[in-house]
C-alpha positions in Angstrom: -64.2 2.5 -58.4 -63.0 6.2 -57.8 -60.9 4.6 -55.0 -59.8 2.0 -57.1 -58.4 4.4 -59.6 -57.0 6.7 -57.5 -54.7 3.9 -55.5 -53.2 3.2 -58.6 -49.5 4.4 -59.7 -49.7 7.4 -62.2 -47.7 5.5 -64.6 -50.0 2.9 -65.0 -53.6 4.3 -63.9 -54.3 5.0 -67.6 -52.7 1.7 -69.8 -55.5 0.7 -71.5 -54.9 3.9 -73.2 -51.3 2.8 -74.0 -50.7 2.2 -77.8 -48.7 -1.1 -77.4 -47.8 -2.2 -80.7 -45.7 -5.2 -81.5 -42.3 -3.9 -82.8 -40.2 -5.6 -84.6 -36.7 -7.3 -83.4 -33.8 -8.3 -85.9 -31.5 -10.2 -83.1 -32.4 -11.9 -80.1 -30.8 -13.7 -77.4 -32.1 -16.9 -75.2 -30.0 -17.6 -72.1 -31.2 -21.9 -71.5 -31.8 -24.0 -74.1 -34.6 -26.0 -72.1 -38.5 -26.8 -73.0 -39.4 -22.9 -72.5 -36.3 -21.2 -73.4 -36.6 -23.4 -77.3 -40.8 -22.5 -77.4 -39.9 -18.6 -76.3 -36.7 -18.6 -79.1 -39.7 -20.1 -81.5 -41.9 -17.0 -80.4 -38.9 -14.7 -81.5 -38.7 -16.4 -84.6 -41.9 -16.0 -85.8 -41.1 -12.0 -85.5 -38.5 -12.5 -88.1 -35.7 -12.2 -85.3 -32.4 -13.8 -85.7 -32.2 -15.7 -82.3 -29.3 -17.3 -80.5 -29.9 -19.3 -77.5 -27.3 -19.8 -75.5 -26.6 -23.7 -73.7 -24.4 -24.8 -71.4 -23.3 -28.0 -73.1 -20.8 -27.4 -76.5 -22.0 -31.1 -77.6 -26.1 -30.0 -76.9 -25.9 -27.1 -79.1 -23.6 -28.7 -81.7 -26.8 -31.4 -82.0 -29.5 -29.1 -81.6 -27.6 -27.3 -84.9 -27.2 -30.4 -86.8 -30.3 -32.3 -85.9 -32.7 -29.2 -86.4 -34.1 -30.7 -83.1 -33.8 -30.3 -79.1 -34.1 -33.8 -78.5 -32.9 -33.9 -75.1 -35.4 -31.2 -74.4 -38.2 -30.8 -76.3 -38.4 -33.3 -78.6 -40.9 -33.1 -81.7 -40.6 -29.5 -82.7 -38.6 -28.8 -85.6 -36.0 -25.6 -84.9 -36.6 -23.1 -87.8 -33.3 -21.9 -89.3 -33.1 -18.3 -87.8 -32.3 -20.1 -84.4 -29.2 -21.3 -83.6 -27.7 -22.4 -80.4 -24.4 -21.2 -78.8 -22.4 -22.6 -76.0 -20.5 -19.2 -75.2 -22.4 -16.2 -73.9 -20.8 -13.3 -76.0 -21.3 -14.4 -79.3 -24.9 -15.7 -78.4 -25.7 -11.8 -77.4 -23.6 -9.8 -79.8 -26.2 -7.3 -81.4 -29.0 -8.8 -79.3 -32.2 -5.8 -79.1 -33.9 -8.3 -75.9 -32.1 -11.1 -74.1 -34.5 -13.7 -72.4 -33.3 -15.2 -69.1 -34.7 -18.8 -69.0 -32.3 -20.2 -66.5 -33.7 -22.8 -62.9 -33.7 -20.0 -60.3 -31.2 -22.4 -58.8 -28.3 -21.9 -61.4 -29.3 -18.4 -61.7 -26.5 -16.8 -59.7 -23.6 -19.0 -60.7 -24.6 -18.1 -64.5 -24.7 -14.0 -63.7 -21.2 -13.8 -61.7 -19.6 -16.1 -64.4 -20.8 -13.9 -67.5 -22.3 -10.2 -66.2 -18.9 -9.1 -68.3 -20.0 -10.0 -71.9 -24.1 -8.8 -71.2 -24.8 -5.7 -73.0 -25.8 -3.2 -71.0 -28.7 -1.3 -72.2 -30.9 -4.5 -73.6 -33.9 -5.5 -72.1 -32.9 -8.8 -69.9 -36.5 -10.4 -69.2 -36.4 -13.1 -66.5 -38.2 -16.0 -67.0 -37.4 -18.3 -64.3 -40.1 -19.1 -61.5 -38.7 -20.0 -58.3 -36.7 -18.8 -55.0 -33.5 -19.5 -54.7 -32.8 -22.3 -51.3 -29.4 -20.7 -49.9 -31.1 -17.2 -50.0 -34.5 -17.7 -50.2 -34.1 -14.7 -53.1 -36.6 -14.3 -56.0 -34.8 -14.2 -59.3 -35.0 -9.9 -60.0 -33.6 -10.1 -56.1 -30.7 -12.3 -57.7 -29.3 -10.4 -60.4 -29.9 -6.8 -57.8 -27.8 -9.0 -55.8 -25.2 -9.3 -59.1 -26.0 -7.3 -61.8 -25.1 -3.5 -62.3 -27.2 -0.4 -61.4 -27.2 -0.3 -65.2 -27.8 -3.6 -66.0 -30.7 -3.2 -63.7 -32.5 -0.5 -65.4 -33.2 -3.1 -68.2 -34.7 -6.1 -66.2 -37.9 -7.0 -66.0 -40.1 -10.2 -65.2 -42.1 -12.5 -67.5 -44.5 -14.6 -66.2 -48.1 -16.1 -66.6 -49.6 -19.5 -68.0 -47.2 -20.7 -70.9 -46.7 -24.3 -71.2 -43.5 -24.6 -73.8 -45.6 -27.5 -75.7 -49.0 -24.7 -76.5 -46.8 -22.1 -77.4 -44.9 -23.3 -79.8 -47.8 -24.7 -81.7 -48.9 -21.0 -81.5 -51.7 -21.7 -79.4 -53.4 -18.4 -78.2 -51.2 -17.5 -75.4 -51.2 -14.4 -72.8 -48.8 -13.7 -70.2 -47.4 -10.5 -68.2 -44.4 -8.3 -68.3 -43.8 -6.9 -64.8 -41.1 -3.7 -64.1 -40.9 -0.9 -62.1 -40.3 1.2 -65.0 -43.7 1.4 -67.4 -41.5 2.6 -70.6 -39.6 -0.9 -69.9 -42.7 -2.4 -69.9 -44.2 -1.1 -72.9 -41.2 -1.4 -74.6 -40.7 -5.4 -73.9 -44.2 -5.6 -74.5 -44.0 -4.8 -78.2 -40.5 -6.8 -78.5 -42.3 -10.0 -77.0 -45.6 -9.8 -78.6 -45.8 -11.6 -81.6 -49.3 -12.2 -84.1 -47.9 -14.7 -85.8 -47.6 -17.2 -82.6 -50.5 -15.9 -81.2 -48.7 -14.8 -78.2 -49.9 -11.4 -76.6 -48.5 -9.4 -73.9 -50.2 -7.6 -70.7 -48.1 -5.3 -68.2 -47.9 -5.1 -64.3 -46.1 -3.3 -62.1 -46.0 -5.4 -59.5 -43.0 -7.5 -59.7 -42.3 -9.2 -56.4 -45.9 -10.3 -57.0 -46.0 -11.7 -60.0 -42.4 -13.6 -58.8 -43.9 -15.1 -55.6 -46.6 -16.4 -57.9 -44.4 -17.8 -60.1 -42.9 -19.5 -57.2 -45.5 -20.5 -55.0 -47.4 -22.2 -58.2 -45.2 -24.5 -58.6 -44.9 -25.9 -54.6 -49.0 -25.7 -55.4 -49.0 -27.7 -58.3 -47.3 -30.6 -56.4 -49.9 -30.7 -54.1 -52.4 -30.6 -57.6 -50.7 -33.4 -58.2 -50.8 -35.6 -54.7 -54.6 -34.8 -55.0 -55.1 -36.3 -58.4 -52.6 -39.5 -57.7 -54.9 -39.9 -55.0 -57.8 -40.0 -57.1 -59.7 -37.1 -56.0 -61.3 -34.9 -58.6 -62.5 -31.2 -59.4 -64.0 -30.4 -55.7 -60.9 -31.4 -54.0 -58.4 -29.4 -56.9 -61.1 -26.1 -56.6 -60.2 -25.8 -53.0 -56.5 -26.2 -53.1 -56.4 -23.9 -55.9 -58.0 -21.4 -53.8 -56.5 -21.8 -50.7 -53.3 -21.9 -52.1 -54.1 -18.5 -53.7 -54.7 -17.3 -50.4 -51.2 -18.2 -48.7 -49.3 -17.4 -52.0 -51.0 -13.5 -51.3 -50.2 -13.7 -48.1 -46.7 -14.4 -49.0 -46.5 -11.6 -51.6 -47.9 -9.2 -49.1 -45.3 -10.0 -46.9 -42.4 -9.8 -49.4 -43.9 -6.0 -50.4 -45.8 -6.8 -53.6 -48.8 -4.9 -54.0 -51.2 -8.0 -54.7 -52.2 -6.8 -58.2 -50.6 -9.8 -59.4 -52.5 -12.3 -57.6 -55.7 -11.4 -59.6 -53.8 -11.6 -63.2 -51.9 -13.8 -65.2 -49.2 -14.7 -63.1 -51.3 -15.2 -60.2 -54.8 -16.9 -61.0 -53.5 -17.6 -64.5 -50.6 -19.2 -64.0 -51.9 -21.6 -60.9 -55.0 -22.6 -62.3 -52.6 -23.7 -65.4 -49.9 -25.3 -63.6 -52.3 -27.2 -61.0 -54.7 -28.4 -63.6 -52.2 -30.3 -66.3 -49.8 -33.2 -66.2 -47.8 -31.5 -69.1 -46.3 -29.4 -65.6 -43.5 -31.3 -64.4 -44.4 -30.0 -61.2 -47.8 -31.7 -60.9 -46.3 -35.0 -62.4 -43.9 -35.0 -59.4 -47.2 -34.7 -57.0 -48.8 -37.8 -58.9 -45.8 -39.7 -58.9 -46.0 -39.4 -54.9 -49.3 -39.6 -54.5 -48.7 -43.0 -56.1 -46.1 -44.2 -53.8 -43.0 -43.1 -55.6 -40.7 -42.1 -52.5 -39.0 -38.4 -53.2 -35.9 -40.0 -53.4 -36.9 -41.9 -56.6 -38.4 -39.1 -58.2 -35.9 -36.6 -57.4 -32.9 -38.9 -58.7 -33.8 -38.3 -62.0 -31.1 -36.8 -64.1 -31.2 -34.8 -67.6 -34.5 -34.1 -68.0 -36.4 -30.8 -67.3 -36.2 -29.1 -63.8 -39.7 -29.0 -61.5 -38.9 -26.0 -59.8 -41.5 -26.7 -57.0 -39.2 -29.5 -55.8 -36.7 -26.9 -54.6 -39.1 -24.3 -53.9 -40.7 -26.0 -51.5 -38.0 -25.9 -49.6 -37.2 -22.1 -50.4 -40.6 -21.4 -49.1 -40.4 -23.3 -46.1 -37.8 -20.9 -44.8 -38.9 -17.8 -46.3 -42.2 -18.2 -44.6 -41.2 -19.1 -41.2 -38.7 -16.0 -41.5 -41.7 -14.0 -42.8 -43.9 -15.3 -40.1 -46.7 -16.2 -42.8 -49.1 -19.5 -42.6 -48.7 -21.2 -46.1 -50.3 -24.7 -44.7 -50.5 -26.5 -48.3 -47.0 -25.2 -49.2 -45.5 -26.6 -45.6 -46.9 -29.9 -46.2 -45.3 -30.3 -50.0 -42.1 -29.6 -48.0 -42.8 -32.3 -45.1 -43.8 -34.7 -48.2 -40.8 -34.2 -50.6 -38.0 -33.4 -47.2 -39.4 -35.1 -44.3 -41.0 -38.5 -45.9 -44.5 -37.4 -44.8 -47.0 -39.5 -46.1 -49.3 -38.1 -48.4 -52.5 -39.1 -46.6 -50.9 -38.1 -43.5 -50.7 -34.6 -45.2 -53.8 -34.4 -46.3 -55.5 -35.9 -43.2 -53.3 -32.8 -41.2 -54.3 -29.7 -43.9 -58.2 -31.1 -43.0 -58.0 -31.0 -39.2 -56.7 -27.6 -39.4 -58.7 -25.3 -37.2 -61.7 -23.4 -39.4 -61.4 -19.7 -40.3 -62.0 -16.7 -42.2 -62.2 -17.5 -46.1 -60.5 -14.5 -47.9 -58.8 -12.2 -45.9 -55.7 -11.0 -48.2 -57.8 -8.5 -50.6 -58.2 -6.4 -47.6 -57.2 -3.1 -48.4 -55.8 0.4 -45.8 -59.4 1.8 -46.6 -61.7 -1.8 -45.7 
């Protein structure tokens, strides 16, 4: 325990002494108008904020106005009248106190070299996306150090952790993680996020290359989550990938320079037992979809609907791992399913044969 204690950053050895309150925020900003970005605008709401979220499509946010709805996105949910959608960027964060980045990983760059003019510099910009980008293989806070300002990136941290857009905006109890290197960032995002009145609360980390390869990695695991169940195969089969695939998505991390915190937390654990466990992820409907004989061609041909993430991830993490030099076996085959035409038995049948070996090896620590 002394050890324990010790290993951890000053900043953060004592936050459960932290008085994190949640703070009140007058205007906020939404970049994606998509399932989460609407659910996270709803959170803001609830605080009393004004929020503008920001879509790419003038005729989308002209509907979404009108109809009181996101139809095309998350249909069912009424928008409350203190959100309204934009399709510019500088009026959608004019006065904004927190802008929330819930942009595909994919689109991320194009979106910060077209409009890193008209962000504020100063305001909190709290990424959301969960993914690695294919051309780069770069996590999303890698993206916009790729893009942004030094001052811009004083202000950016990570959100991450199991939110499904549908629970939290019923205001189902929901807890997820803000990750920076910067604890007074932290705590101060923390208070902007958290919000009583949609039961959503907020934890902090500073391990944020962690919590983004898990954000990542879940998804390319949740595909898999969902072969298994379009196979048929029930909770012994799911309890093993879930923990296997823990232990190449740590690897991973370690490799990348997080610090592994975040594998225990919310975005790690959380997050994959979430996203692996539910067909309301996209990502595990793609896995039952194939698991049922849809080929990846058919299911990645639809158009206009909400982006699984793991679909392009897989790939992402194919190269990043052989460049890395880690073993991810369950992430190579979702990539050899969706980009090679494996066959999902065949996959299976492969990740079984494997040689045996040690079970957990990445909590190893210098002192072990």
């Amino acid at each position: 325990k002394t050890q324990q204690q010790h290993h951890l950053p000053p900043s953060f050895s004592t936050h459960r002494n932290m008085s994190v309150m949640e703070t009140p925020v007058k205007k906020a900003a939404v970049f994606g108008g998509g399932a989460f970005g609407t659910a996270a605008a709803m959170v803001l709401a609830k605080k009393g904020a004004q929020v503008a979220v920001w879509d790419l499509g003038e005729e989308q946010a002209k509907k979404v106005n009108a109809d009181r709805e996101n139809k095309a996105f998350f249909p069912g949910y009424p928008i409350p009248d203190n959100i309204t959608w934009h399709h510019e960027v500088a009026p959608a964060v004019e006065g904004a106190e927190i802008i929330l980045v819930v942009i595909p990983s994919q689109f991320l760059r194009g979106f910060f070299k077209n409009n890193s003019a008209v962000i504020p510099v100063g305001v909190p910009l709290v990424l959301c996306a969960k993914g690695i980008e294919v051309s780069t293989m770069m996590t999303p806070y890698e993206i916009c150090e790729d893009i942004l300002s030094k001052d811009h990136m004083k202000n950016v941290c990570v959100l991450s952790g199991p939110s499904f857009a549908k629970e939290v905006a019923e205001g189902q109890p929901t807890n997820v993680v803000v990750a920076s290197h910067d604890p007074e960032l932290v705590k101060k995002v923390q208070g902007q996020m958290c919000c009583m009145a949609a039961h959503f609360r907020t934890y902090s980390s500073d391990d944020v290359m962690g919590c983004e390869i898990a954000g990542a990695v879940k998804n390319v695991l949740a595909v898999a989550s969902g072969c298994s169940s379009g196979l048929g195969f029930g909770n012994n089969t799911r309890a093993a990938l879930i923990c296997r695939g823990l232990s190449e998505m740590a690897r991973l991390a370690n490799a990348m320079g997080s610090n592994a915190r975040a594998m225990a937390g919310l975005a790690g654990c959380g997050d994959l037992l979430l996203t692996c466990s539910s067909d309301l992820s996209r990502n595990f409907s793609v896995g039952q979809r194939l698991a049922k004989g849809e080929t990846p061609e058919s299911v990645l041909s639809q158009k206009g609907g909400p982006v699984a993430e793991g679909v392009a991830t897989a790939k992402s993490i194919h190269f990043l791992a052989l460049k890395k030099g880690v073993d991810m076996p369950i992430c190579e085959m979702v990539y050899q399913v969706i980009y090679e035409n494996k066959p999902v038995m065949e996959a299976l049948a492969e990740l079984q044969a494997r040689p045996m070996t040690v079970d957990v090896e990445f909590m190893k620590t210098e002192d072990a």
